[in-house]
C-alpha positions, 0 to 999 in steps of 0.5 A: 716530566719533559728534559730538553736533550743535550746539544749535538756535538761537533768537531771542527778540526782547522777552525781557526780561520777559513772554511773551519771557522765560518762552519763552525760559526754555522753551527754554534748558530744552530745550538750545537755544541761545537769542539774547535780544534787547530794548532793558533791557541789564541785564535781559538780562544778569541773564537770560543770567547766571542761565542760564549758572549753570545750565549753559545756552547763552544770548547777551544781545545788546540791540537796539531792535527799531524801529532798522534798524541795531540789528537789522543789529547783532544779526544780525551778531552771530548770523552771527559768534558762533552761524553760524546761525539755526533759529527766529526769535520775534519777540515784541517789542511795545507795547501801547496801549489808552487813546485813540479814534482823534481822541485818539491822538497821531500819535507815540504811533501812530508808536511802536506802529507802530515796533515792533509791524510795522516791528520785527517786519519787520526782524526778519524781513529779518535772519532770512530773509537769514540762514536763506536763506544758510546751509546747511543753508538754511531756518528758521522765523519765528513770530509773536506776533500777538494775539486783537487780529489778529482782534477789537479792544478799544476804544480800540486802533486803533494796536495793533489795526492793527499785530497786523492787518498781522503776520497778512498779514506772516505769510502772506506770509513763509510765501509767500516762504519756500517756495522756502528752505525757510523756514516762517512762523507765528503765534501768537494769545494771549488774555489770558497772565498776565504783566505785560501782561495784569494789566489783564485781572485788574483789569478792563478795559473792554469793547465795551459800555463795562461794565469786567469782570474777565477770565480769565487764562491760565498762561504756560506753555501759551503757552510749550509752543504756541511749542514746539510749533511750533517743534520741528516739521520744516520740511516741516510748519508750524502756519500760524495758531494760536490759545491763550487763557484759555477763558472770556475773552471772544473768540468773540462779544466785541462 
């Protein structure tokens, strides 16, 4: 007798809106089983009740990423309601493009922290206990770096340091993860047309203090990347990847 096996299961972490949202909108699509994590309680369940209308198979569980007992609880919830974890997004974050570093308070370099590395973190401690556990075991973690992982804009220290320090998080969970067969990647984005990027579009300053209207790139090739890495057998793995608007200025930015 035939059995239709089970849908893959992901966690989108920051799905409320953006990046988040339009990947997890990606993968609904594909009949995954998609966990949407972020603190807007509201927006999730909008999103999860507007998939459920369309016959897909999501999970709105709010979480503050920065709080260790949230993402205790949300994990929890994953072992208990899903019995597995395939892919972990771990997208949440902040951006902070305003101060040089005398005029960053220490708070607001506390927050960007909180949840660009530490959320990240605990988000990876939650999957890879769980992808470790479970059988079959392993699982894929990828991370949303940034082009900031690799040249910084002014006035950026907080967030420049943060998406830095993912890029050694990646490579060491992709270190760690061999002997479970857990993979670790990460993908780089450059200026994806959402909410966050609309800066970008207005003009934004540059290294040389000029403001510049910059290029913007459709959301949905950043959606088909994560895709992509995330449908590929856990014996291959795109360790870095890097997906922006062409003619953004990044190769040769300063």
């Amino acid at each position: 007798m035939s059995t239709v096996p089970a849908p893959k299961v992901i966690l989108v972490t920051g799905a409320s809106r953006g990046i988040g949202r339009s990947v997890a909108e990606g993968f609904l699509a594909d009949s995954w089983r998609v966990v949407l994590a972020a603190r807007n309680a509201e927006a999730l369940d909008a999103l999860a009740s507007a998939a459920r209308a369309r016959g897909e198979d999501a999970l709105a569980i709010p979480c503050d990423v920065a709080d260790p007992a949230s993402v205790d609880a949300l994990f929890a919830r994953i072992r208990a309601e899903c019995g597995r974890l395939d892919v972990l997004f771990n997208n949440a974050g902040v951006s902070a493009f305003a101060s040089t570093p005398d005029e960053l308070s220490v708070e607001d370099w506390k927050r960007v922290v909180d949840i660009n590395l530490t959320g990240s973190f605990l988000c990876t401690r939650g999957a890879f206990a769980l992808m470790k556990a479970q059988q079959p075991q392993g699982g894929r973690i990828i991370n949303n770096g940034s082009i900031s992982a690799h040249a910084p804009r002014p006035n950026s220290i907080a967030y420049t340091a943060t998406k830095h320090a993912i890029t050694g998080m990646t490579k060491s969970t992709a270190l760690d993860g061999r002997r479970f067969n857990i993979a670790c990647g990460q993908i780089d984005i450059g200026n994806a047309a959402t909410e966050m990027a609309q800066a970008m579009a207005n003009g934004i300053v540059q290294a040389n203090g000029e403001i510049a209207v910059e290029p913007l790139l459709d959301v949905k090739h950043v959606v088909d990347a994560v895709r992509y890495m995330a449908g590929l057998p856990l014996g291959a793995n795109v360790q870095f990847m890097t997906v922006l608007a062409s003619a953004m200025p990044f190769v040769g930015r300063g």
